[in-house]
Structures are given as structure tokens and as C-alpha cells.
C-alpha positions in Angstrom: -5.8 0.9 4.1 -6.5 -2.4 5.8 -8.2 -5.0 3.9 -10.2 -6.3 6.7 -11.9 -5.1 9.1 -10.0 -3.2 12.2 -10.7 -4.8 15.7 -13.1 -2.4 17.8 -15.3 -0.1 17.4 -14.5 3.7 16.8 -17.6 5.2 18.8 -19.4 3.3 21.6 -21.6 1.7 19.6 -19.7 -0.8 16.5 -21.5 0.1 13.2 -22.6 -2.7 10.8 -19.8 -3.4 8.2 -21.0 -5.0 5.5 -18.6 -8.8 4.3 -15.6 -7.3 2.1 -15.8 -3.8 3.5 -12.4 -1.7 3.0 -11.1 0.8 5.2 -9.1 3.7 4.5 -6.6 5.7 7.0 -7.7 9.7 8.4 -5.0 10.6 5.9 -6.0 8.9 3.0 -9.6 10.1 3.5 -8.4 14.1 3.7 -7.0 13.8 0.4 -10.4 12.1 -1.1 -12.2 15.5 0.9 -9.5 18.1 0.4 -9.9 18.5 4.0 -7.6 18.0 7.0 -7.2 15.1 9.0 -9.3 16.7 12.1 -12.0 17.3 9.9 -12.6 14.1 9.1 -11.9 12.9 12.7 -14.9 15.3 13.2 -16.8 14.0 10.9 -16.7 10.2 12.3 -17.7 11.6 15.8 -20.6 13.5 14.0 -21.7 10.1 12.4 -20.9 11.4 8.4 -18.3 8.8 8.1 -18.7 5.4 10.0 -15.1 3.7 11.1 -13.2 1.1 13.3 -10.3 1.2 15.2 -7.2 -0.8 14.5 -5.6 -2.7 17.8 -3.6 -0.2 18.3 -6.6 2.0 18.3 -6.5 4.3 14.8 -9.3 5.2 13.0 -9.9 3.4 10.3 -12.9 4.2 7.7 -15.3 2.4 6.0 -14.6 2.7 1.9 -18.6 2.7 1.7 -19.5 5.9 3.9 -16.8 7.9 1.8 -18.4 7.0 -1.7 -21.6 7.9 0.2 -20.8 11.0 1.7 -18.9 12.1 -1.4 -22.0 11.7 -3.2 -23.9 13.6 -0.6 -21.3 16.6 -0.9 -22.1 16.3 -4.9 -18.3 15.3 -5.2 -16.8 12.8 -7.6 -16.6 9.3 -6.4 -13.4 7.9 -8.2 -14.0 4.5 -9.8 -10.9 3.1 -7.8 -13.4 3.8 -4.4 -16.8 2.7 -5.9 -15.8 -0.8 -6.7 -14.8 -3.6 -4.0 -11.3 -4.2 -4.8 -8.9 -2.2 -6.2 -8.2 -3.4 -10.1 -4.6 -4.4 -11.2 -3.3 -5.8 -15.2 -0.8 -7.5 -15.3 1.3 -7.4 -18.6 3.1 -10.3 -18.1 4.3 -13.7 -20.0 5.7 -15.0 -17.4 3.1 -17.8 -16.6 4.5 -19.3 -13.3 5.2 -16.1 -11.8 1.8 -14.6 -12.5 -0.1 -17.3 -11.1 2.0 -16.9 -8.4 1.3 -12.7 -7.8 -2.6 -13.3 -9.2 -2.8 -16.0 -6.0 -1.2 -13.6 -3.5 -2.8 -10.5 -4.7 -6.4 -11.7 -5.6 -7.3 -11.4 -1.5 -7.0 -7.7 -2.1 -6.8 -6.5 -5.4 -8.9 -8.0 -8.7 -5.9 -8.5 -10.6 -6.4 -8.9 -15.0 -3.4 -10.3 -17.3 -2.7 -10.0 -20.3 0.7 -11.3 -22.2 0.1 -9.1 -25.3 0.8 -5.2 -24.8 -1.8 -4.3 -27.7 -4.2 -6.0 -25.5 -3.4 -5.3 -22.7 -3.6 -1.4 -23.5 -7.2 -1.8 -24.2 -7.7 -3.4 -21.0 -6.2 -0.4 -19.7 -8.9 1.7 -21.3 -11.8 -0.1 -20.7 -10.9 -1.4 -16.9 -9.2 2.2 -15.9 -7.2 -0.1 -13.5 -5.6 1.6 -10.5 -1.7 0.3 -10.9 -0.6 -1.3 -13.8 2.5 -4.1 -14.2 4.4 -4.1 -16.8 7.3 -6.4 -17.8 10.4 -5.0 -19.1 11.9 -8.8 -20.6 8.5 -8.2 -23.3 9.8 -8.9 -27.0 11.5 -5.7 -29.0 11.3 -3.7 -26.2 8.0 -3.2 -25.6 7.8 -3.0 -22.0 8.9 -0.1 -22.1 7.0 1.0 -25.1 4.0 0.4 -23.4 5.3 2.6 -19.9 5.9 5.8 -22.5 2.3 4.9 -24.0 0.8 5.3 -20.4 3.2 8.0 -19.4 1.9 10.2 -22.2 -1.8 9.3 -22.5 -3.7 12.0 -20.2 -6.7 9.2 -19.2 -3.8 6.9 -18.1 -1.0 9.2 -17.1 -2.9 9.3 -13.2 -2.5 5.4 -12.8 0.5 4.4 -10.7 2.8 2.5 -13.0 5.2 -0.9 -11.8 8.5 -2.0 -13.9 9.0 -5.2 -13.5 12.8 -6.6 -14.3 14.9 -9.4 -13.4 18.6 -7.6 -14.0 20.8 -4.4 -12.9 20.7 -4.0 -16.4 16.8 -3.5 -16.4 16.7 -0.8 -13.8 19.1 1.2 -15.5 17.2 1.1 -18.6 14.1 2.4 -17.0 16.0 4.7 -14.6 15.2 7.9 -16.3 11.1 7.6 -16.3 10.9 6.6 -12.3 9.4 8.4 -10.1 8.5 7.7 -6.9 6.1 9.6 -6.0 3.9 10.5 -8.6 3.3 14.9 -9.5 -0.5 16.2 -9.1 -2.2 14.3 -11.9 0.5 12.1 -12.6 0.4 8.3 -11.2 4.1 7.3 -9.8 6.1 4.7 -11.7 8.5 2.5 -10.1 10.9 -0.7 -10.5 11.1 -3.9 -8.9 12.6 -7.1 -9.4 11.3 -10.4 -9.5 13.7 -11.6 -6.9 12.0 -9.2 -4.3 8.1 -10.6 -4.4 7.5 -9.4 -1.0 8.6 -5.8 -1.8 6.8 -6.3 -5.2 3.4 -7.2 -3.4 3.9 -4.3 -0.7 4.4 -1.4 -3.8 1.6 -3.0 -5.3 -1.0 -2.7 -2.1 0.1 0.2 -1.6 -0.2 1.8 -5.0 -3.4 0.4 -5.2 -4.4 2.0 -2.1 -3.4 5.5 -3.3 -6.4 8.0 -3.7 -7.3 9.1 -7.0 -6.3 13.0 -7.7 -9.4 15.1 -7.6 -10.4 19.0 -8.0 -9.4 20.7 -5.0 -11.9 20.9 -2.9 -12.5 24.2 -0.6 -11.6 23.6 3.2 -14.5 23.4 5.7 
């Protein structure tokens, strides 16, 4: 998903993309449809779903005519679609590093921290965010107290999961629970360190830009 808008047109004439606009690859947009990639490649040339090409001239679709044409179909329209930016929380206490990620990931993402992992667990449940950060270096261990939580929890077991950790130490502790890609239903849960921001920031667009699972839908 790109998080502006794709240079050129995808049909003659350039739709009207409203300021903000996210776009979602052919791939991503199957999975949202339970339909193949030429199907929805069909659809754009049919008008159903309006999209721009990248330079190097991919299709690239407009967020908005998939929550519309999902409703349309009388298909769910996951909350992670309907709203402008993806959401992330942070559970995090380190206060230099956060305002460090919130600054690089606010152009993207809305990003929501919270240094206490009572807290932030209801923020979880009320915001439904798509990835969620969690510290391992939290106080009596419960970083990973608060991973098991949302490991086991079946509203928050679908949202894609991030270890954060500073030592060897930490990856082996949390070893056992990754997953890197995440099972039907299940959101993935990975480990990064705090020396890597870059690869931090990358696995945490990306996660955010991972479709919700949906009911299979029947191919067309």
C-alpha cells in the first residue's frame, strides 16, 4: 500500500482522489474480495474500483472505492479500511524513543501510547488497533504478559503483534510465541530491536497494511 497517491492515471481519464486517500496493491484487494487478482483488475477497467498507477505503472487502488464497493456487495468493511490511517499503540516507557517512532510513523499510521499495560489493554479494546507494540524491558515481565493476553483473547488474537527488545537475551525469551506470518484468524507476532528503527518502521507499515481476515467469500 502506498501512502500517497501513485503518479498517473490507471484508465485514460485520472479519477478525483480525494486529500489523504490510501491505496492498496491488486493483491491486497483479492484477499479483501476473496477474489483473484484478474478479477479485480477487471473490476478497475469496468469502473467498480477507481485506481492509479505507480511510476512503474501498477495498479494501485483507492482505500475509498473498496469500502464502497464492499458495502455495495453487502460485505464487511473491516474497521482497519473504513478509517484514514491505519491505528497503532504503542506500550512503551521509553519516552525518547517513542516520540521518536510516533514522529516517523504519525505520516502514515495514527499511532496511541500508553506506558501502563492495564491501560493500554483497554486501548486495545476500545481502539481495535491494527498492530500493536509491545515492550519486553516492561517491569515483572509484563511485556510478555500482555503478548499471551492478546495471543489468547479471540477479539485481539487477529491483530498483528510487535516485540520490542533491546538484547539477544530478549529474542530468545520471546522466541517460542513468533510467528511470522500470522495462521487464518490469527494476526502475526514478531521481534525487533531498538537498534534496527528502520526495520522496526518497515514491519510496522507493513503490518499495518495487512488486510483484515474475512468470511470467505465465493469466487466470481
Amino acid at each position: 500500500m502506498a501512502s500517497l497517491p501513485p503518479r498517473g492515471p490507471a484508465r485514460s481519464a485520472a479519477p478525483q482522489f480525494a486529500a489523504g486517500e490510501r491505496f492498496l496493491t491488486v493483491g491486497v484487494v483479492a484477499e479483501y474480495f476473496g477474489v483473484t487478482e484478474v478479477t479485480i483488475k477487471n473490476w478497475v477497467d469496468a469502473g467498480q474500483l477507481l485506481a492509479a498507477r505507480t511510476v512503474g505503472g501498477h495498479r494501485r487502488i483507492a482505500a475509498s472505492s473498496v469500502v464502497k464497493l464492499l458495502e455495495e456487495q453487502g460485505r464487511p468493511v473491516p474497521p482497519g479500511l473504513a478509517r484514514r490511517k491505519p491505528v497503532v499503540v504503542m506500550l512503551d516507557t521509553d519516552a525518547a524513543w517513542v516520540k521518536q517512532m510516533k514522529r516517523t510513523l504519525s505520516a502514515r499510521t495514527r499511532v496511541e501510547v500508553e506506558g501502563d499495560p492495564y491501560a493500554a489493554l483497554l486501548l486495545v479494546a476500545r481502539l481495535r488497533p491494527d498492530v500493536v507494540v509491545v515492550d519486553l524491558h516492561l517491569a515483572h515481565g509484563d511485556g510478555k504478559r500482555v503478548i499471551a493476553a492478546l495471543r489468547s483473547d479471540a477479539q485481539t488474537k487477529p491483530i498483528d503483534v510487535i516485540a520490542l527488545g533491546a538484547t539477544p537475551a530478549d529474542n530468545k525469551a520471546v522466541a517460542p510465541m513468533l510467528t511470522t506470518t500470522g495462521a487464518r484468524g490469527t494476526g502475526s507476532l514478531s521481534y525487533f530491536r531498538r537498534s534496527d528503527p528502520d526495520a522496526f518502521v518497515d514491519a510496522v507499515l507493513r503490518a499495518a497494511d495487512r488486510p483484515t481476515p474475512l468470511p470467505r467469500a465465493r469466487r466470481r
